[in-house]
SERO-4910 file (N, C-alpha, C, O; in steps of 0.05 Angstrom, whole numbers):
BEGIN
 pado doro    nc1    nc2    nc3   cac1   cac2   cac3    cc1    cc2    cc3    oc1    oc2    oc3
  Unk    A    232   1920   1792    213   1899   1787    221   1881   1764    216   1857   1765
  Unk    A    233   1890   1746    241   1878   1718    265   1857   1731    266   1833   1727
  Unk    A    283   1875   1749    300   1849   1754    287   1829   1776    298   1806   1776
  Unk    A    266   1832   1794    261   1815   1809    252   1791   1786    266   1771   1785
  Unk    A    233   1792   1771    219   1780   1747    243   1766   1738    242   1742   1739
  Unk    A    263   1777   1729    288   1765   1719    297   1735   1729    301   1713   1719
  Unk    A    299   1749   1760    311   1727   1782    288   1700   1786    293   1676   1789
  Unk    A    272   1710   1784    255   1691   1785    243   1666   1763    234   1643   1765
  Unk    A    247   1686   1740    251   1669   1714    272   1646   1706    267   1627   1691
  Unk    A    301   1653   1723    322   1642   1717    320   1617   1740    327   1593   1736
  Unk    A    309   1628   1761    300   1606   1795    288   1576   1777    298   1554   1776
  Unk    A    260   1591   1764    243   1567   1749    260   1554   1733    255   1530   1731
  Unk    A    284   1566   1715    296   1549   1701    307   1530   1708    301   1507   1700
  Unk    A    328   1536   1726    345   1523   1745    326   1507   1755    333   1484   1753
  Unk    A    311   1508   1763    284   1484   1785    280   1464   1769    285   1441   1775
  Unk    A    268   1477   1742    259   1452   1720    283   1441   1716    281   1417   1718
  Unk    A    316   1452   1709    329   1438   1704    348   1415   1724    364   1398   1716
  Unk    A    341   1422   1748    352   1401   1773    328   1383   1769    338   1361   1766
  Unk    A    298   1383   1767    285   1367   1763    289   1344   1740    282   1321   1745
  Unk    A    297   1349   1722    302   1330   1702    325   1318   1705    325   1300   1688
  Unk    A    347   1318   1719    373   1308   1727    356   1285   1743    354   1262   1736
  Unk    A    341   1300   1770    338   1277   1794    322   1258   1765    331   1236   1758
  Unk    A    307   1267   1756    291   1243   1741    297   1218   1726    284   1197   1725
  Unk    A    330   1230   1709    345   1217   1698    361   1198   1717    370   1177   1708
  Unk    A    364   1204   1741    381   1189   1757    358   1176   1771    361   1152   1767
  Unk    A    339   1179   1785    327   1160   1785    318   1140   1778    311   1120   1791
  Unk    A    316   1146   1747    310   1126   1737    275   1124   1727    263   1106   1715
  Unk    A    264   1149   1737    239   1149   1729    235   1160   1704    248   1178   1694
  Unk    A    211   1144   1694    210   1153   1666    203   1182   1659    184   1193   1670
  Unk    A    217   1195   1638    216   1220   1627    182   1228   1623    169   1211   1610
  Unk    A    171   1249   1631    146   1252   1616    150   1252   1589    168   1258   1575
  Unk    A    114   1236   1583    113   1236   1557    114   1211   1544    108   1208   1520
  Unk    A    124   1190   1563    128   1165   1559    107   1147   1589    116   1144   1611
  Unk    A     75   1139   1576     59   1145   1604     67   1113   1619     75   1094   1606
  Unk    A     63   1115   1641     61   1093   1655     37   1075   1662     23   1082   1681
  Unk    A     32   1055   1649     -1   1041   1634     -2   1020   1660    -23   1006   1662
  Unk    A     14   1018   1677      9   1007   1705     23    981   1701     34    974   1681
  Unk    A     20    968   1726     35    941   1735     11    925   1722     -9    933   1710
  Unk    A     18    899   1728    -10    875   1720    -24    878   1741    -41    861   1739
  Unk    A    -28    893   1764    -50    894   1785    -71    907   1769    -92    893   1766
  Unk    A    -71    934   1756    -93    945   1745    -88    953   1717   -101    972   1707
  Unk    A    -67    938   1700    -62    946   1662    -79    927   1659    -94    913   1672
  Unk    A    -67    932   1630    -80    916   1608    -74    894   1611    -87    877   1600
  Unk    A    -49    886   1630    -31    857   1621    -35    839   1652    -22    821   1663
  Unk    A    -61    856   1659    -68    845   1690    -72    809   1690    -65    794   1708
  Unk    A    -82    802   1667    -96    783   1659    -91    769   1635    -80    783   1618
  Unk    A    -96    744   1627    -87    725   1612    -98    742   1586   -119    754   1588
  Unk    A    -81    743   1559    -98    750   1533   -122    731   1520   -121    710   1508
  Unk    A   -140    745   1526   -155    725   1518   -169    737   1485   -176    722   1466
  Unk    A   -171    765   1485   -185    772   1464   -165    786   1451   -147    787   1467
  Unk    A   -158    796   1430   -153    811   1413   -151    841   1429   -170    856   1434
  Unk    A   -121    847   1438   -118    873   1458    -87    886   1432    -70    875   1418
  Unk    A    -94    910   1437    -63    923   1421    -65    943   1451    -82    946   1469
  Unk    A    -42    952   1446    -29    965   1476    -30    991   1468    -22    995   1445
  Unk    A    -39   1015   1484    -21   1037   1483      7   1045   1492     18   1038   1513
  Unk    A     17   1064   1469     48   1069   1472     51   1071   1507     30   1078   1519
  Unk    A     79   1064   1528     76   1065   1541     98   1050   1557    117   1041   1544
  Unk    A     97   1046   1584    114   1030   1598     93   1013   1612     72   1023   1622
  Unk    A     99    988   1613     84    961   1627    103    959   1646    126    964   1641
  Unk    A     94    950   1672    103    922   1687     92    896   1691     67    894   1690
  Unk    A    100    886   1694     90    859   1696     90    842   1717    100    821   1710
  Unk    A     83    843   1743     89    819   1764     95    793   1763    113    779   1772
  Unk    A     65    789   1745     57    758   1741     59    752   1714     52    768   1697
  Unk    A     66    731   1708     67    717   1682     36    714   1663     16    704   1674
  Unk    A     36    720   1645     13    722   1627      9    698   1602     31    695   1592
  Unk    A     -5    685   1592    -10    677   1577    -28    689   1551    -49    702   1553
  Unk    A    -16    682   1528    -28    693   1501    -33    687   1477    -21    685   1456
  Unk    A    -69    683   1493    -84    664   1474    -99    673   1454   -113    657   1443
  Unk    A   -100    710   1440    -99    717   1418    -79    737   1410    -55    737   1415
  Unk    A    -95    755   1393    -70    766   1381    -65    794   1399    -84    808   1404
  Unk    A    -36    800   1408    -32    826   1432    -12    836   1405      2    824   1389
  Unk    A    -19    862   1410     -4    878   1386     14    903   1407      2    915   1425
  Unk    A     40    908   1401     42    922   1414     56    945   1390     60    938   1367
  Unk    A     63    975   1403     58    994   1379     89    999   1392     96    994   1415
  Unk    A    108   1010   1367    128   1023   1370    135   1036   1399    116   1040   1413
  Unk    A    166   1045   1413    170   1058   1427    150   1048   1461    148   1063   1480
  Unk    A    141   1025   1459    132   1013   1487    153    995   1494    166    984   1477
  Unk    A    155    992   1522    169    975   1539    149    958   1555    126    964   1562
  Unk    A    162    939   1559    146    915   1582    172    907   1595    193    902   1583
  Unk    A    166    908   1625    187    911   1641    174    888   1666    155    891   1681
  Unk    A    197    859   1662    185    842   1674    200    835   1711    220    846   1720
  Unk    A    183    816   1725    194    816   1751    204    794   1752    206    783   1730
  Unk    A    211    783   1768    233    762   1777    211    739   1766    187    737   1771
  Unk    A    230    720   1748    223    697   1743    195    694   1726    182    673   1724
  Unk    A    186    724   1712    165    722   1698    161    723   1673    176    737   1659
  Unk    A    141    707   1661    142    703   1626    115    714   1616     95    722   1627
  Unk    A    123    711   1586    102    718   1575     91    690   1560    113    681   1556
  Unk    A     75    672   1550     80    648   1539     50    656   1507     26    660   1510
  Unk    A     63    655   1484     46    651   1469     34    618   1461     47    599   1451
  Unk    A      9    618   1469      0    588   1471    -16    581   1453    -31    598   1443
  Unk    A    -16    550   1444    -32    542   1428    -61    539   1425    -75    534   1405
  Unk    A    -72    548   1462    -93    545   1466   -109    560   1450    -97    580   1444
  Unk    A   -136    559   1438   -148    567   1420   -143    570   1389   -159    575   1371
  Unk    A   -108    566   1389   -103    575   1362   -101    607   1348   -102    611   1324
  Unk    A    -98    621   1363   -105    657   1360    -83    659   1369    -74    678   1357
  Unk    A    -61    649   1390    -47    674   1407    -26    669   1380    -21    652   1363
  Unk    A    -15    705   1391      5    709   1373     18    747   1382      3    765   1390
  Unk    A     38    750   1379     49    771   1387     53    783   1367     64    768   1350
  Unk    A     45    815   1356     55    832   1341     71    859   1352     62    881   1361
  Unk    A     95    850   1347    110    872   1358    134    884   1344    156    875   1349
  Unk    A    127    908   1323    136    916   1308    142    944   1308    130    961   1295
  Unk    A    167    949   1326    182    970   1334    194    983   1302    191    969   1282
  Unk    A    209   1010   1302    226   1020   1288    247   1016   1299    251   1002   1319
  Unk    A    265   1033   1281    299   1041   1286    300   1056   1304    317   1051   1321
  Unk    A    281   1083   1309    279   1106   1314    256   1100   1345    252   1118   1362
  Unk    A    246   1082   1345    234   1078   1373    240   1040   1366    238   1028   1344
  Unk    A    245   1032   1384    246   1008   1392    226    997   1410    219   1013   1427
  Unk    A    216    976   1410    204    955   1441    223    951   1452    244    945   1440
  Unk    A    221    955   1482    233    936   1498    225    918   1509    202    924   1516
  Unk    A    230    892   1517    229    874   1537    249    869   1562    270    858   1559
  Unk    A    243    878   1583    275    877   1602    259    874   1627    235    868   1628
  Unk    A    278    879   1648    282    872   1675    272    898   1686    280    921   1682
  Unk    A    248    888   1706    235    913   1725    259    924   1743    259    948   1745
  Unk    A    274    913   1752    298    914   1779    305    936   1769    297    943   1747
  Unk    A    324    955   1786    338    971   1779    368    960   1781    386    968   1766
  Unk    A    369    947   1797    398    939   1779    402    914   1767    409    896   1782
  Unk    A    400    908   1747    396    885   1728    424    859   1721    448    858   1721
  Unk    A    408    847   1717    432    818   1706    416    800   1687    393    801   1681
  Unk    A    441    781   1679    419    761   1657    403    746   1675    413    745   1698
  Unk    A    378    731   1672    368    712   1684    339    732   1706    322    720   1719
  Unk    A    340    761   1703    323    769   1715    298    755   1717    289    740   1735
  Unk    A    285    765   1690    263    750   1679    261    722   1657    278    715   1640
  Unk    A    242    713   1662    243    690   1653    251    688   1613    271    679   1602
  Unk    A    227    703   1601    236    708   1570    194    708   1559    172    705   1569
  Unk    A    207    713   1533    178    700   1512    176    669   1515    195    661   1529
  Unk    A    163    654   1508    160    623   1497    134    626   1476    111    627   1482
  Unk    A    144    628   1452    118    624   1422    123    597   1416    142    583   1408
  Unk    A     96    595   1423     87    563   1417     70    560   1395     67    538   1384
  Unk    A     60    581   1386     42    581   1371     44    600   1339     59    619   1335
  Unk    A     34    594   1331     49    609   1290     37    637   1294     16    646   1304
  Unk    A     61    650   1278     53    677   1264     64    702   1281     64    726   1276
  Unk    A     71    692   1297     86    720   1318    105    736   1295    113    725   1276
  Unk    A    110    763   1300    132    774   1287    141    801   1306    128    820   1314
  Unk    A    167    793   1310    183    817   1321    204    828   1301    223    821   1286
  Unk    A    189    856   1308    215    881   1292    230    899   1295    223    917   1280
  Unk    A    252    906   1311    263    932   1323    253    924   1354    237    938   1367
  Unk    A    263    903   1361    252    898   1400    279    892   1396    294    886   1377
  Unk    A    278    901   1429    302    896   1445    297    871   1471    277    870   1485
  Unk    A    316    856   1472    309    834   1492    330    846   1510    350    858   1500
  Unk    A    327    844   1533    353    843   1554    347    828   1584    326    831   1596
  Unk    A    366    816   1591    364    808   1625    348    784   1623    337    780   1644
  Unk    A    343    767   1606    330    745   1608    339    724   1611    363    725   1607
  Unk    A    330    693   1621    334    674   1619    340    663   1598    362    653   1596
  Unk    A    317    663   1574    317    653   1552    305    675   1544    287    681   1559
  Unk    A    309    698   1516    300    725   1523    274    702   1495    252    693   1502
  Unk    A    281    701   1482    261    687   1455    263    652   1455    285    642   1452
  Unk    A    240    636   1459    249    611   1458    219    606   1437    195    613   1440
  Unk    A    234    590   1414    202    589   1387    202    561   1381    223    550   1374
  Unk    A    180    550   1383    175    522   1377    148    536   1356    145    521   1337
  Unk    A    134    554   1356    124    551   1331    125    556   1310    148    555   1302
  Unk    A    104    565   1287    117    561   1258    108    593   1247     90    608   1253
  Unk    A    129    596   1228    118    625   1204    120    638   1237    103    637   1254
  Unk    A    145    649   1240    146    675   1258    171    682   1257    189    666   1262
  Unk    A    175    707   1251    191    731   1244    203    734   1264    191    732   1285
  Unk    A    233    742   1264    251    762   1281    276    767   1259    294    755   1247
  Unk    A    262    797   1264    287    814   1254    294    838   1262    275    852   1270
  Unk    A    319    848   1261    320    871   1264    318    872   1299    302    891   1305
  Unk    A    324    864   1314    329    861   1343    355    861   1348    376    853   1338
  Unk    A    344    875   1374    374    860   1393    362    840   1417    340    836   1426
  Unk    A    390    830   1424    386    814   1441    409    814   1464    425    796   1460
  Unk    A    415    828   1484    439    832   1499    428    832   1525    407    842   1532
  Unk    A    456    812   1545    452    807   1568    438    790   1578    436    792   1602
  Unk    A    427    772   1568    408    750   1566    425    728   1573    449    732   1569
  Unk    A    418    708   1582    429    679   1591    431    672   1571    454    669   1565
  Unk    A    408    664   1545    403    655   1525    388    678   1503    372    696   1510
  Unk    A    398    674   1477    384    703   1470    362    690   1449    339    699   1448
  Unk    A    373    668   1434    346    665   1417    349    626   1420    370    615   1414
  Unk    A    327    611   1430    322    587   1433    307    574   1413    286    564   1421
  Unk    A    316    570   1379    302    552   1364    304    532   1359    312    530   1336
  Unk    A    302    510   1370    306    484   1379    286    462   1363    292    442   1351
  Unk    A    255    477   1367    227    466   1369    219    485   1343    195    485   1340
  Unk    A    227    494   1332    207    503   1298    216    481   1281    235    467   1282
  Unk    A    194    484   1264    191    466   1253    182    473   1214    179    461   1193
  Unk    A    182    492   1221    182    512   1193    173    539   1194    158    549   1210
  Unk    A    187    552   1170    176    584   1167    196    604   1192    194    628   1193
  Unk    A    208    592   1204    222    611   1217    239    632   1205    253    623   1187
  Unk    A    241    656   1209    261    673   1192    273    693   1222    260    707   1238
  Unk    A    304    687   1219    324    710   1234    333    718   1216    343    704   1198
  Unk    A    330    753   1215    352    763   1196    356    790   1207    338    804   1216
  Unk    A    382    798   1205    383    823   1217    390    829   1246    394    850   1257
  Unk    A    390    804   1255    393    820   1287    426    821   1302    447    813   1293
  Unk    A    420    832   1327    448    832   1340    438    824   1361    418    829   1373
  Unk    A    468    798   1366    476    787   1385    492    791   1405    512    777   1403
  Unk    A    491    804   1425    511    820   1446    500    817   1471    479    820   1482
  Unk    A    539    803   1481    539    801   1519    522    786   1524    518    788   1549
  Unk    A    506    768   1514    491    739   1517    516    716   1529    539    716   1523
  Unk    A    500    698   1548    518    684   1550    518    651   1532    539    638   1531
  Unk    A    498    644   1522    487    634   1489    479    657   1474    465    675   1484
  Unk    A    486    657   1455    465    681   1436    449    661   1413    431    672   1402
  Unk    A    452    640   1407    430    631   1394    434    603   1393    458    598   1393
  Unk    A    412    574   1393    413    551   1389    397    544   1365    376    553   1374
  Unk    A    390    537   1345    375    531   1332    377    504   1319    399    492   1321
  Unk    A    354    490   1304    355    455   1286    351    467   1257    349    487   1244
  Unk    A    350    434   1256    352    442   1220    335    452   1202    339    453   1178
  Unk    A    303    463   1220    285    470   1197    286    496   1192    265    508   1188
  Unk    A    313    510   1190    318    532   1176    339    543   1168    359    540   1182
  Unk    A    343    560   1143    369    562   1134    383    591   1157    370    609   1167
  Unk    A    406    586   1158    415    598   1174    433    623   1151    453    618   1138
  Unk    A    422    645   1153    439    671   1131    465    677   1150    475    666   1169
  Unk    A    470    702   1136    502    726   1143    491    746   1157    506    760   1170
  Unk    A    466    750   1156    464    771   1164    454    779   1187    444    801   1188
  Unk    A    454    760   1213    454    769   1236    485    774   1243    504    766   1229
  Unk    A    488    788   1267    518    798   1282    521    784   1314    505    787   1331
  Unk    A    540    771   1316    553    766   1340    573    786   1356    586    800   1340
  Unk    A    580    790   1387    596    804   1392    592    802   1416    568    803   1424
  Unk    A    617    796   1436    622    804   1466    606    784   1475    601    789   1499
  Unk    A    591    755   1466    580    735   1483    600    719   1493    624    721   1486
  Unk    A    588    700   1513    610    687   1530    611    662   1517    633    652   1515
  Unk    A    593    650   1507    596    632   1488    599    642   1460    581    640   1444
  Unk    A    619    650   1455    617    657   1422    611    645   1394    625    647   1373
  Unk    A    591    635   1398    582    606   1374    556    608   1376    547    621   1394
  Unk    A    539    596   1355    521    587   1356    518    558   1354    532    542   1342
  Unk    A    495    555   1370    495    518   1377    468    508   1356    445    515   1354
  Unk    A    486    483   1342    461    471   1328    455    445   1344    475    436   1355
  Unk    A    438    432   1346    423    418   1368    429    390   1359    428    372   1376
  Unk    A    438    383   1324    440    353   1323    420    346   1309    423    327   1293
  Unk    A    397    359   1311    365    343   1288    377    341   1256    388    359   1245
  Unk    A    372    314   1244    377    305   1232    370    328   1202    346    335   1200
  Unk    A    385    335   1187    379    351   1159    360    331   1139    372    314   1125
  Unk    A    334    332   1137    323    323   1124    305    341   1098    288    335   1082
  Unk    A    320    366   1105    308    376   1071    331    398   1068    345    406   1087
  Unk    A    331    405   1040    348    417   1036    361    440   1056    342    452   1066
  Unk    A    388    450   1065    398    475   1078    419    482   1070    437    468   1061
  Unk    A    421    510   1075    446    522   1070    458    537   1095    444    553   1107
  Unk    A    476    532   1099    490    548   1131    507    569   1116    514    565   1093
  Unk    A    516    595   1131    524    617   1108    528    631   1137    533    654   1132
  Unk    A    529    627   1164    543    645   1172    575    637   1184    583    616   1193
  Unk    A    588    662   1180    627    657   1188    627    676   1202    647    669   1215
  Unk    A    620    695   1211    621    707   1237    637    697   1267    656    706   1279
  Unk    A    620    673   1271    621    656   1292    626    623   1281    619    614   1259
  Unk    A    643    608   1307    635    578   1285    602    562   1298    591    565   1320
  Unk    A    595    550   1279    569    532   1289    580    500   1307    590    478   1304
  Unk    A    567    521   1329    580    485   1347    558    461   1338    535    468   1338
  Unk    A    561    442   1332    543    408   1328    549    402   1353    574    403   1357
  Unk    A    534    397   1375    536    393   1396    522    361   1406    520    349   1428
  Unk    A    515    356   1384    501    327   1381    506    311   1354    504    324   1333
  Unk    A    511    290   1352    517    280   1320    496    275   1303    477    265   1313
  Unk    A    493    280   1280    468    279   1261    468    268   1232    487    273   1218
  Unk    A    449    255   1223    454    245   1194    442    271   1173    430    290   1182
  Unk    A    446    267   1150    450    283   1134    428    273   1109    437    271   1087
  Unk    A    407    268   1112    387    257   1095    376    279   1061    361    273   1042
  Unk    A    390    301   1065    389    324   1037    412    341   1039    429    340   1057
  Unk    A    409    364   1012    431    369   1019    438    391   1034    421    409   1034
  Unk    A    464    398   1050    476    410   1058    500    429   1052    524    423   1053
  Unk    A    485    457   1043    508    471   1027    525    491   1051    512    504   1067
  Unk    A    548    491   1051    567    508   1066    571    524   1060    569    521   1035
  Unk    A    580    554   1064    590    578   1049    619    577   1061    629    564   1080
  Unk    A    630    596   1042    657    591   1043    670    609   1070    667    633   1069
  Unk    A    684    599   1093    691    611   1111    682    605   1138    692    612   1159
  Unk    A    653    585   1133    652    572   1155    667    548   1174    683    530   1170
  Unk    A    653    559   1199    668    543   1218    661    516   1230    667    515   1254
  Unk    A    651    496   1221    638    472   1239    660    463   1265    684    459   1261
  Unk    A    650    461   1286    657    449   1309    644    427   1323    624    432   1337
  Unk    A    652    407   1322    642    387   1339    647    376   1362    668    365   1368
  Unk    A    616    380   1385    628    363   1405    646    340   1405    654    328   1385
  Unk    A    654    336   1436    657    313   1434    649    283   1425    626    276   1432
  Unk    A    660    270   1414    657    244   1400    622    251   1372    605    237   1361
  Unk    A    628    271   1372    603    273   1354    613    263   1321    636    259   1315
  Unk    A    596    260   1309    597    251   1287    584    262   1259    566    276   1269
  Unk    A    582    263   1233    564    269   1217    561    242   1201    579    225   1200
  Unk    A    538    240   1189    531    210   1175    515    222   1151    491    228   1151
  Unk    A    536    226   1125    511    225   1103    493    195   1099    506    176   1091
  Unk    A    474    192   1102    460    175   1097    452    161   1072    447    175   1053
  Unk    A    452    141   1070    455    122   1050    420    116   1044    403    112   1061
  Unk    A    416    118   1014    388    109   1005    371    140   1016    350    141   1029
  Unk    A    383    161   1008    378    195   1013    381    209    996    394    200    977
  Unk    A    371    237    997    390    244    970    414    265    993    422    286    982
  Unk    A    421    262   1012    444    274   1026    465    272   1016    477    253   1007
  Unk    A    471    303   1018    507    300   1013    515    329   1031    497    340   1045
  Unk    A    541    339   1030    554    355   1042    557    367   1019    553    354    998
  Unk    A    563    392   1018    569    411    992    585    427   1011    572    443   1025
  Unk    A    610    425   1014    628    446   1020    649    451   1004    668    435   1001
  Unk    A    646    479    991    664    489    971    678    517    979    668    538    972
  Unk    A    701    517    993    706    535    996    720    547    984    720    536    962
  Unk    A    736    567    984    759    588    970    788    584    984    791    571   1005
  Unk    A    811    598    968    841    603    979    833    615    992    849    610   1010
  Unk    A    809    641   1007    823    659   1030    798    651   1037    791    672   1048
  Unk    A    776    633   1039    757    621   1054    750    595   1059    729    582   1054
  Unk    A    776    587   1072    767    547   1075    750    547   1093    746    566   1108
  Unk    A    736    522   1092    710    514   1117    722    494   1122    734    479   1107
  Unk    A    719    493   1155    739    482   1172    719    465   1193    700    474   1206
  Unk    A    730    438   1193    706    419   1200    733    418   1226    757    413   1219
  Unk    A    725    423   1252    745    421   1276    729    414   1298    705    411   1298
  Unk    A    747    411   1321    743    404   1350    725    429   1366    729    451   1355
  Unk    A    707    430   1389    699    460   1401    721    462   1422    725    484   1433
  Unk    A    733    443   1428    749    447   1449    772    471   1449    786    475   1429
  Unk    A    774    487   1475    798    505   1472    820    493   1470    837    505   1457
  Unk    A    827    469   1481    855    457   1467    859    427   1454    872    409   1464
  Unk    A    844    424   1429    843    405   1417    862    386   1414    885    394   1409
  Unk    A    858    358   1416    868    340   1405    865    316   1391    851    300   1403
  Unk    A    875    309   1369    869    286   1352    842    272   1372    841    271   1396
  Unk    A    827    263   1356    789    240   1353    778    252   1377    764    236   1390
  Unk    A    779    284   1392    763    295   1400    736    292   1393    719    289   1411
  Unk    A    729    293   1363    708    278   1351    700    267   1336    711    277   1317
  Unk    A    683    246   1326    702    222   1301    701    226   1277    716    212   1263
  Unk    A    688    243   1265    688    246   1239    667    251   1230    648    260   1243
  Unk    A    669    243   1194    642    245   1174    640    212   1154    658    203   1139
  Unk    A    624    203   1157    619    181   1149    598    182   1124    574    188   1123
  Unk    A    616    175   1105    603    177   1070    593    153   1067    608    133   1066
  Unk    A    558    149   1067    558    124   1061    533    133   1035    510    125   1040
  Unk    A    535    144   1016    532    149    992    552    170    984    568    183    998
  Unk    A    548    170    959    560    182    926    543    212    931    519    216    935
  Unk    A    566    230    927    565    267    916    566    277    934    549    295    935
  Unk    A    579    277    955    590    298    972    614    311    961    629    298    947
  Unk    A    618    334    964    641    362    952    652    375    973    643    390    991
  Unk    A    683    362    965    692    387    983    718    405    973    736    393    962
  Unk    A    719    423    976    743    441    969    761    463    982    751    486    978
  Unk    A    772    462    988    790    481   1006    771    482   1032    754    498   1041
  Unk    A    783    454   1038    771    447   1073    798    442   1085    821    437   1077
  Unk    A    786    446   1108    811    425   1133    790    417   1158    774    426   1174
  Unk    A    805    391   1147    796    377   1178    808    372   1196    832    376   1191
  Unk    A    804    367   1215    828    379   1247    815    361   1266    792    366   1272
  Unk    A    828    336   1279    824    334   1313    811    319   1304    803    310   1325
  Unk    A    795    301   1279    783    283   1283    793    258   1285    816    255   1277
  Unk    A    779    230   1298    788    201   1300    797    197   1269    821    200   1261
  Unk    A    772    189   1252    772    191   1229    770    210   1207    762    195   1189
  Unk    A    773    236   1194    762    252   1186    742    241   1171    720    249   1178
  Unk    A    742    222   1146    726    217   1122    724    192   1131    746    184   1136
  Unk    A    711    178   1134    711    145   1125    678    140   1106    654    137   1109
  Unk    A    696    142   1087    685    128   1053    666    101   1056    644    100   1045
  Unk    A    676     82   1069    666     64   1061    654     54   1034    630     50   1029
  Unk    A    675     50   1019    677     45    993    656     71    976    651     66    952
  Unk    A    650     86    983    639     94    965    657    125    961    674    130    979
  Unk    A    653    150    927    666    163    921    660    190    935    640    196    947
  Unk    A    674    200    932    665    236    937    688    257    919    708    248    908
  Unk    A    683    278    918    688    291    897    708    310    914    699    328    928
  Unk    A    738    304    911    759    322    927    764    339    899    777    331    879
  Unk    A    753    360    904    760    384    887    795    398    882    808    410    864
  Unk    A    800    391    908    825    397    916    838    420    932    822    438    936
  Unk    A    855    422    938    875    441    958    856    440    990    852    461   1002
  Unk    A    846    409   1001    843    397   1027    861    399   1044    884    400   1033
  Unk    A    861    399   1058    883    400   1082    873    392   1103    855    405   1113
  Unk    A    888    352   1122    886    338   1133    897    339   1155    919    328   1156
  Unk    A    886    350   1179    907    352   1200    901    344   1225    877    341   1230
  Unk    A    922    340   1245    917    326   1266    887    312   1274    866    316   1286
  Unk    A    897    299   1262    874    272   1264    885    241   1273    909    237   1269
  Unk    A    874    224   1283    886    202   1286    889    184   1247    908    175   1235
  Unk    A    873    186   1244    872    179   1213    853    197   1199    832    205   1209
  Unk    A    864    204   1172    853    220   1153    833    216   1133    818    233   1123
  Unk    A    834    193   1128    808    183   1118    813    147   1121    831    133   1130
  Unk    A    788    140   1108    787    108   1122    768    100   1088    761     77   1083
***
């Protein structure tokens, strides 16, 4: 009897343990992690209208939702969206706003219901509205996984991989803060304008566009650009109305025929000071550049700085127009049609 008991003890083991294989390969979620339903009968059936926090859990999502107060969601939940569906935080009422403030140790997800996934599954977030903050979320398989036109909202500490687009700040207009996150296998990983300083301390890696794109909106209050990671493509030409400080090692790239214009009757200038083993390098985006790919920088006021730069591929690099700028020295002028004017 002791050994039948035996055999049968070891049967149940073996049972439970083929069971958790098929589970893992299916793909169904592990107990313990509950399943809070599709939008036919969750929480996320319906537009946010009141003040909802989620339990821990897995969502799906069919239909696209709007969110018009505050949805809080708690550590270690996923929302798992369907073809072509969003979430949109809206201005309507003035309330909506997303709190989603994952750990290290449990993350949010945002991804693709499919089982076999690509970028572009689901549509993404759109915060239109102030105060959202994401912390420890994961974006994946999106269109646009984060696109923020509104103000005072947080992202840090995210990833963002596999996404068409990983973070879209185009439309803020203040208070935005990225810090901390990773950029991976995006095919943009981030676009952003000038109403925010751009730090070191997000990470790039394995995107198909390897850059970040700045949009062209004119610098009209003070910034500082500070990441060398990646170079910053100018993909549009822009004036320069305050100042503009460079860190040493960055990469500016300009479209085609694009331009920079410090502005005259501003307090704009350029402040690029770089180092011997960190020049900032004002160049072409093209993979095989050649001389006035794009035209230059046009000084039309006094105190711009530059120091251990090179300019590359522009029509003009500098044109002064009679006025001074402060060559610190060890510049380096190259393939350009003309070097300064």
């Amino acid at each position: 009897m002791k050994t039948g008991d035996n055999m049968k003890r070891v049967n149940w083991s073996r049972a439970a343990g083929m069971l958790l294989v098929l589970i893992l390969i299916s793909g169904c979620e592990v107990p313990g992690l509950p399943d809070q339903g599709t939008d036919d009968d969750g929480p996320l059936s319906a537009d946010i209208t009141s003040a909802t926090i989620l339990e821990k859990g897995v969502y799906t999502l069919k239909n696209s939702v709007y969110v018009e107060a505050e949805l809080t969601i708690p550590p270690g939940t996923s929302l798992r969206f369907g073809d072509g569906v969003w979430l949109d935080v809206t201005t309507s009422g003035g309330l909506g706003k997303i709190t989603a403030l994952g750990t290290a140790e449990e993350p949010i997800i945002f991804t693709s219901s499919r089982s076999t996934t690509s970028a572009g599954d689901w549509q993404g977030i759109f915060v239109h509205n102030n105060g959202s903050r994401f912390e420890y979320c994961e974006f994946r398989y999106a269109d646009t996984a984060l696109t923020v036109s509104g103000n005072s909202v947080s992202v840090s500490h995210c990833t963002f991989a596999s996404n068409m687009t990983g973070v879209r700040a185009h439309e803020t207009t203040s208070g935005f803060v990225l810090s901390g996150n990773a950029f991976t296998a995006n095919k943009d990983p981030l676009l952003f304008n000038a109403s925010f300083d751009l730090d070191n301390s997000n990470t790039f890696s394995g995107n198909i566009n390897q850059r970040i794109e700045f949009n062209g909106a004119d610098i009209t209050t003070a910034r500082t650009w500070e990441e060398t990671e990646v170079p910053i493509f100018a993909a549009s030409s822009f004036y320069v109305e305050a100042p503009l400080t460079l860190t040493p090692g960055l990469t500016l790239a300009m479209g085609s025929d694009v331009w920079i214009d410090v502005t005259e009757n501003t307090t704009g200038a350029i402040l690029a000071i770089g180092t011997d083993t960190a020049a900032i390098t004002f160049t072409s985006i093209t993979s095989t550049p050649v001389a006035g790919d794009w035209q230059g920088i046009y000084l039309n006021k006094n105190g711009c700085q530059f120091q251990y730069c090179v300019f590359e591929y522009a029509d003009t690099a500098l044109t002064t127009n009679s006025y001074t700028w402060e060559d610190l020295g060890n510049n380096i002028f190259r393939y350009n049609n003309f070097d300064t004017d």
